[in-house]
N, C-alpha and C positions, 0 to 999 in steps of 0.2 A: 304771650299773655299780655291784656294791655295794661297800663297804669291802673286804669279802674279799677280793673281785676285784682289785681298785686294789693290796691289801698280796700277791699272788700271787707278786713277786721276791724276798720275805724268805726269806732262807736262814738256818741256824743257823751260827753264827762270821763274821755278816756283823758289820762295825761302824758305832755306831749313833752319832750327836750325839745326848747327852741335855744336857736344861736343866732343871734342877730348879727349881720355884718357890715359895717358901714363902706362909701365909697374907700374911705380911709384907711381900711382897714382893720377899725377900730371892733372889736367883737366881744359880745355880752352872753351870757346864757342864763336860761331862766325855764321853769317848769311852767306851760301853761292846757289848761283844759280845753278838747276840741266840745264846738258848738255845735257844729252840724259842718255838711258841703252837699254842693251842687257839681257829681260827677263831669269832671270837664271845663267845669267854670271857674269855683274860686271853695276854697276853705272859709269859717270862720272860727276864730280863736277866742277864747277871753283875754281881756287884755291884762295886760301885768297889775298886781296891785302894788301900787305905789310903796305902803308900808311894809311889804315883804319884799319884792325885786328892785326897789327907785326907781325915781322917775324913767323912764325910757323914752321919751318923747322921743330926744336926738337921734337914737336906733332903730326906730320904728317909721322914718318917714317912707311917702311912696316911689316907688322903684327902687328900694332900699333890697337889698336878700336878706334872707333866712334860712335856716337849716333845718330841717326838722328830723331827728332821730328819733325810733320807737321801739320798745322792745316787745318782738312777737315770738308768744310761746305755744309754737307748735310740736312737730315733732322732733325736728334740729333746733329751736331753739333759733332767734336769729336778732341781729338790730337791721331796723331798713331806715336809710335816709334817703331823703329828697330837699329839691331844692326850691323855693319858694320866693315871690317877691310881694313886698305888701302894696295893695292896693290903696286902701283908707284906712280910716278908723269911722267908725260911726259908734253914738252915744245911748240909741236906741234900739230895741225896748230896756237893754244894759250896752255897756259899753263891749266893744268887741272889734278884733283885728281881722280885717278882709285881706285875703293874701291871695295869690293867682294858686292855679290848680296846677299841681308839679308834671312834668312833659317825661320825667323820667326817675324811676325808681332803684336805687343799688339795696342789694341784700346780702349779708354778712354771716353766716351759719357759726354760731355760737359752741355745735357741738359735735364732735365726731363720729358719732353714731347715733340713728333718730331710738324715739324711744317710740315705744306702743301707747294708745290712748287705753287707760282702763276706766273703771268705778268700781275698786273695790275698796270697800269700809276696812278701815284703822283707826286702831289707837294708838297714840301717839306721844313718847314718855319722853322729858327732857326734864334733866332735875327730877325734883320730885312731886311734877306736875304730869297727871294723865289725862289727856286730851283726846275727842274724837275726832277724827279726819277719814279725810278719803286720798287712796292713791289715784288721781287723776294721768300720770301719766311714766313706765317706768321701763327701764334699760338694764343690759348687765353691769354696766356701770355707776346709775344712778336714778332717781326720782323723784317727782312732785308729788306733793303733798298739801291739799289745801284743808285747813285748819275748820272743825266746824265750830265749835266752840269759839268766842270773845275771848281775844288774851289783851289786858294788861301789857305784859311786861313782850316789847315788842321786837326787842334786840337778840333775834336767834343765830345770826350769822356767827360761826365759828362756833357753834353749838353740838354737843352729841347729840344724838337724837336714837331712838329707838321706836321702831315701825313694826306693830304686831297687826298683819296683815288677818283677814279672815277667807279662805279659801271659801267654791262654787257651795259646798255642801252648810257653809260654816260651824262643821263642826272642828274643824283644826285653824291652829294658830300661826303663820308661819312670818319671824321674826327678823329682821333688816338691821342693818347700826348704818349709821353715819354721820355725816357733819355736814351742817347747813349750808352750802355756799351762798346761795343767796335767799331774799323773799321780796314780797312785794302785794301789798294791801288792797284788797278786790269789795268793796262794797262793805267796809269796815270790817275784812274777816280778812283771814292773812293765807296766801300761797308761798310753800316752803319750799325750793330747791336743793335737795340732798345727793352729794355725795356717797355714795355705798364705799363702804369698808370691803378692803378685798376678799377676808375670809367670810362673807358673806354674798357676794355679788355673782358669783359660780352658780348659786342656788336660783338666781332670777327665771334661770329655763325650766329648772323645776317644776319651778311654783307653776308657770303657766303649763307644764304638762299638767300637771295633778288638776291642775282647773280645766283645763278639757275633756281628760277623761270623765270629771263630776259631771260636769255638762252634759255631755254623749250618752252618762249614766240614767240623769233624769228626763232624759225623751223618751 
């Protein structure tokens, strides 16, 4: 598979862990948005805003490295870094970091068993808050959940949660616990990483039986 291949989920406004590293040694990190790239050529970045990261000029010069870490959530779940040198800076049409295009990619599998891609609608109780969601993606051990509904209150991590699934026919309910491990904010709506409680997590082959027999039923 080549680099291109591997970088094919980079989207432009995704956000990026950079780590900047000087000849010195000297090393910064800082969250910044990709702009766009020219498979093979070069990335562009946004460059740091001053009021939130400081200055970086001294970090940023050319033939300087970079790091770039990203977190891709597929079916294992995974961080890939690469390694990056900046080219320039240019000021136009915004200001924005030109970095060379990485020769080689490492991947980190975040999880010990993939999980399956679904779409099946939930509601989604934490506190005494009911929310709709969808299970996006789930395992016998755990699942995502991307939130449909606007929250507020956006500190779910170490959270219960309760996932009232709806099976193929939607006429039954079928119910999940767990606790957040992570999230992470997709286009102002939030994606939930859960946890499954164990006296629940046996049930995950279940569900997917009961939903193919529904299926099989309505052909």
């Amino acid at each position: 598979m080549t680099v291109t291949d591997q970088l094919n989920f980079l989207r432009p406004g995704m956000m990026l862990h950079v780590e900047a590293i000087t000849p010195a040694g000297v090393r910064s990190k800082m969250k910044l948005a990709l702009i766009g790239y020219q498979a093979d050529d070069f990335l562009l970045l946004q460059y740091p805003d001053p009021k939130r990261w400081g200055d970086k000029y001294d970090l940023l010069r050319e033939g300087y490295d970079i790091i770039i870490r990203v977190l891709v959530e597929d079916q294992l779940g995974s961080v890939m870094a690469f390694k990056c040198q900046v080219v320039t800076t240019v000021s136009r049409p915004t200001k924005m970091l030109v970095i060379t295009y990485p020769k080689g990619v490492q991947r980190q599998p975040l999880r010990a068993e993939r999980r399956l891609p679904t779409q099946l609608a939930a509601k989604v109780r934490y506190g005494t808050q009911m929310l709709s969601g969808q299970v996006i993606d789930i395992s016998p051990h755990g699942c995502r959940v991307r939130l449909v509904d606007p929250v507020q209150n956006s500190a779910f991590k170490g959270q219960q949660m309760t996932i009232m699934v709806e099976n193929a026919n939607k006429s039954e309910l079928f119910k999940l616990l767990g606790v957040v491990c992570n999230q992470k904010e997709e286009s102002g709506l939030w994606s939930i990483g859960i946890k499954l409680d164990n006296s629940v997590s046996h049930n995950v082959e279940q569900i997917f039986e009961k939903m193919l027999i529904s299926l099989d039923q309505e052909q």
